[in-house]
N, C-alpha and C positions, 0 to 999 in steps of 0.2 A: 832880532833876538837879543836880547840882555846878557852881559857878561855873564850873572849868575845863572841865567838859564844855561847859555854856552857850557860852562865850566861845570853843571850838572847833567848837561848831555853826556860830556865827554867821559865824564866820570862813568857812569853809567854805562858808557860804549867798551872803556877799557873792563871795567868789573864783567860785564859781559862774555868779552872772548877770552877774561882770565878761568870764569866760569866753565866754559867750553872744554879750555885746556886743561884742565885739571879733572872733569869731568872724563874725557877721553884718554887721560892717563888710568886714570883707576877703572876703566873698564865700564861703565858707568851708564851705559845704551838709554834709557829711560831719561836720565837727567839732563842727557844730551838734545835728546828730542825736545824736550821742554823748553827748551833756551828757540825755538824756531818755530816760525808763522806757524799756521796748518798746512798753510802751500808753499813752505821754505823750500829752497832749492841746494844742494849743495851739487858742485861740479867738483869731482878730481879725475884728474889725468889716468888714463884705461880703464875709468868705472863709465863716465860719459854723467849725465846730469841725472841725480837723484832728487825726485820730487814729493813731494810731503810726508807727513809721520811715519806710516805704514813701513814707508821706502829706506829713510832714515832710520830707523832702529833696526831693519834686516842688516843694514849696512853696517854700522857701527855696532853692532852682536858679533858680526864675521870680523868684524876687526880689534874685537878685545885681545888685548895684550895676553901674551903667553907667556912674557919674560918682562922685567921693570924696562920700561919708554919712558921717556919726558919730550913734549913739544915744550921748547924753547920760544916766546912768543918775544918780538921786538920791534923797537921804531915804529910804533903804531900810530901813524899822520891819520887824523880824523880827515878826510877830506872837504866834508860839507858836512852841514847839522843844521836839521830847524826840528819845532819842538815832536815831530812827527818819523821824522825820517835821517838818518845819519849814513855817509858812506866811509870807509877806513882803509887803508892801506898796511899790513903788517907782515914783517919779515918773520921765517920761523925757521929752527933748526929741529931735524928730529931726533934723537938720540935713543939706543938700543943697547940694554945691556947682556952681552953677552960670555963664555966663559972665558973670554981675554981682556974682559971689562967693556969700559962702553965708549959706543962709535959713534958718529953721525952717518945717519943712513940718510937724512933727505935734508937738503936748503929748498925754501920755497919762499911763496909770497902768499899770501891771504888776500882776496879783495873783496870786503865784506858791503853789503847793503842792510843795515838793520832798523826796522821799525817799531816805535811805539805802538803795544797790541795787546789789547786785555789786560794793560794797567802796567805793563813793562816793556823792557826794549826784551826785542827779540830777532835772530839772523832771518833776514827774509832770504835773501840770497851768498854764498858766499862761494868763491870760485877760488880752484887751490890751481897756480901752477910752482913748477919745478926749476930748478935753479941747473942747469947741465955742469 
């Protein structure tokens, strides 16, 4: 793969889970699913593995914000890239505001597998764990 290909992968990977994140702040269930395969997967910790659209929009509906959240997304190591397939590594804070202002409710990691899919990158897979 060519620097500029490289460097438009990653470009692409990052605008992706920025997409995501901004997405999942404002509540945003539809927009979210869009960003993933038809047979995306997402795992988090006491849901177990949520698999494709249907699944993802129930999930992220029950999870719309009821008070201003921001995921904090960081350190996002592309791991691997070719012009098909990319994996990512990214830390994340979750932040909640509440009426003593806002906290961190969760440290985690992201470990994202996303594929080129109907003309865009999209999360095929993406596994969330927790930071104790």
């Amino acid at each position: 793969m060519t620097e500029s290909t490289q460097a438009r992968v990653a470009t692409a990977v990052r605008e992706l889970i920025g997409a995501h994140t901004q997405a999942q702040d404002a509540g945003r269930a539809d927009d979210i699913v869009e960003l993933y395969t038809p047979d995306g997967v997402l795992e988090v910790p006491g849901f177990g593995e949520i698999a494709g659209h249907d699944a993802l929009r129930e999930a992220f509906l029950g999870w719309a914000p009821t008070q201003p959240q921001r995921h904090l997304v960081a350190n996002t190591l592309i791991t691997s890239a070719t012009e098909e397939q990319a994996t990512a590594t990214s830390d994340v804070a979750f932040f909640q505001r509440g009426e003593s202002g806002w906290s961190v409710q969760v440290l985690g990691r992201y470990e994202d597998v996303l594929r080129f899919h109907g003309g865009a990158w999209r999360f095929h897979k993406r596994t969330t764990t927790y930071q104790a």
